[in-house]
N, C-alpha and C positions, 0 to 999 in steps of 0.2 A: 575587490578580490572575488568577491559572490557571482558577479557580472560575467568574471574569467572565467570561473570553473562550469558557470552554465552554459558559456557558449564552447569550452573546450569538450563538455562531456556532449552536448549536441553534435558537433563533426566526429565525435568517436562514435556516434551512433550507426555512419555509414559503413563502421567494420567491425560493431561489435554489440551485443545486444543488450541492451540499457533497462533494469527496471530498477521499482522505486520501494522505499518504505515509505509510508508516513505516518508518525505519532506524535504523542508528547513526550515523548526521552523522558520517560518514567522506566527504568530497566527493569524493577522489580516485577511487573506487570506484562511491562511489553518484549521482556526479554530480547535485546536490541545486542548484548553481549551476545547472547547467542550464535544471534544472527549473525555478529560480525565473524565469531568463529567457525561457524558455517561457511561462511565466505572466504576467509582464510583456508580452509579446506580444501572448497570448488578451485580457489586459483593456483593449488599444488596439482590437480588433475586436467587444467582449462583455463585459459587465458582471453578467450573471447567475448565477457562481459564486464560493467562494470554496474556497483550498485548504489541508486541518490539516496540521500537520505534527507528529508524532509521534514520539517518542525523544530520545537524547541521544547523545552522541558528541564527539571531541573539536573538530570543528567547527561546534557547536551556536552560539555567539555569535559567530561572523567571518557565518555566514550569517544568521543573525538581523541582523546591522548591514548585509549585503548587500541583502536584501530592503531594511530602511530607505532605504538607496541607492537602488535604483532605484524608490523609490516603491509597493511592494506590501504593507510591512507593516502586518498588521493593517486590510489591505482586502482582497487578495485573498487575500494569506498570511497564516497564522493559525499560530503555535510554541505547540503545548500541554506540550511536553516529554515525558520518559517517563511511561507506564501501565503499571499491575500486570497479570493476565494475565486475572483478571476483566473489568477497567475496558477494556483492549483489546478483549477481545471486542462487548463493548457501544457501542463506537466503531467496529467494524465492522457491526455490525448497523444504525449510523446514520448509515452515510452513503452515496452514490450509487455511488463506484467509487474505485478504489485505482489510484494513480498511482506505478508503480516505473521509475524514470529512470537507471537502471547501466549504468555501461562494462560492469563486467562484474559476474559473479554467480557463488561457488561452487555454492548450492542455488536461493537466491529463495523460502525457504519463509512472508515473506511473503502472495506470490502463493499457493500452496495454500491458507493461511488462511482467505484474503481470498472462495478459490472454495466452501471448506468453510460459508462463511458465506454464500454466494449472489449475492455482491456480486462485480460485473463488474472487470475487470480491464485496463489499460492498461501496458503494460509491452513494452518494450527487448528485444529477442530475444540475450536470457542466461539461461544458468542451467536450470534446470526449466519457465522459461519459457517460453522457446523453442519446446517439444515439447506445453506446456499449453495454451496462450493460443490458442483460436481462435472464428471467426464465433458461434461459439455462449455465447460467454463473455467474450470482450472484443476487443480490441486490439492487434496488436504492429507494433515501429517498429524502425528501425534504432539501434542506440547509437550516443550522440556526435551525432544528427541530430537536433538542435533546431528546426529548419524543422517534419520528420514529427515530432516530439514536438509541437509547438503545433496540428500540426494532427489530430493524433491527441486532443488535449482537446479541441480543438472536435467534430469528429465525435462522442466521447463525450458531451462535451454534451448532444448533441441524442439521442442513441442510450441513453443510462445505461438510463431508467427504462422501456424497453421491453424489455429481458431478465426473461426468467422466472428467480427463483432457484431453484425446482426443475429447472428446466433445467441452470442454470448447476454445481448441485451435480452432478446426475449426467452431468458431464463428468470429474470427476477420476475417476482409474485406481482400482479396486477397495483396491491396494495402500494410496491415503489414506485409506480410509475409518475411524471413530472406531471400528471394530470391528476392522480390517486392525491397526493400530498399536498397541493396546490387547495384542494376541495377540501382538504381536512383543517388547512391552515387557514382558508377563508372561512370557515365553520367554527373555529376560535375566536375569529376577531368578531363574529357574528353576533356570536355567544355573548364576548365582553360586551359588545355595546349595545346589544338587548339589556343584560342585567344592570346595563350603568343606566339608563334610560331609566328603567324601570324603580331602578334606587332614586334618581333624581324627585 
């Protein structure tokens, strides 16, 4: 059934413009009802998107029967469930922009991802958000503001696929880059096996 609905929402993508959430279906936090009502919203004024949803979480099926509720599932909302970290990537490479709808956020390392990947970004002024997200790379809204979040997908809408992703990448701080991270995380393992040596 998973198989079906990613290769049906792929051939929608050639007439309609596809982005994505991705969390842990924690609603209280990542405000995922919101979103869905936002969405319900946009498809009373716009018919030409549809949105993935991504992960798993403990309230994965209350919001999956939410969406049925107010009429979006599997028209505009789409539950793919979780992705390995491959198969994520490649879900970010295909699709139009990433949709993060949080009360709040410790990091939001979605959003980096999502820039590392080139792909624009809508997102709730939380987290690493906040300080990341601008005119040159996507979107930000007030949390909790479901009016500016419905109208924040519309503008993206119309705006997604006129951002450059060379652009969009080299907006992130030095610090993300696949080269930046790499040297930090060799510099842990470094660390550990200096100080186990040295305990030895």
């Amino acid at each position: 059934m998973l198989n079906f609905q990613v290769k049906s929402a792929q051939n929608e993508k050639k007439h309609k413009i596809v982005f994505t959430h991705i969390s842990c279906f924690e609603d209280k936090s990542k405000n995922i009802s919101g979103c869905l009502r936002a969405l319900k919203s946009l498809s009373e004024i716009r018919q030409d998107f549809q949105c993935q949803f991504v992960g798993e979480g403990p309230d994965f099926i209350e919001l999956q029967d939410y969406a049925k509720e107010i009429g979006i599932f599997n028209t505009f909302a789409f539950f793919l469930g979780p992705e390995d970290h491959n198969t994520l990537a490649e879900h970010l490479a295909d699709v139009d922009f990433l949709v993060l709808s949080s009360r709040y956020e410790t990091f939001a390392t979605v959003a980096v991802e999502s820039l590392s990947c080139g792909i624009p970004v809508l997102a709730t002024e939380t987290g690493i958000a906040a300080s990341l997200i601008n005119e040159r790379n996507g979107i930000l809204v007030k949390p909790g503001d479901e009016i500016a979040l419905t109208h924040g997908m519309d503008r993206m809408l119309d705006q997604c696929r006129s951002f450059s992703k060379e652009q969009i990448i080299a907006t992130l701080p030095p610090d993300f880059t696949t080269t930046a991270v790499a040297a930090r995380v060799m510099g842990i393992y470094t660390k550990i096996l200096t100080n186990n040596k040295t305990s030895a």
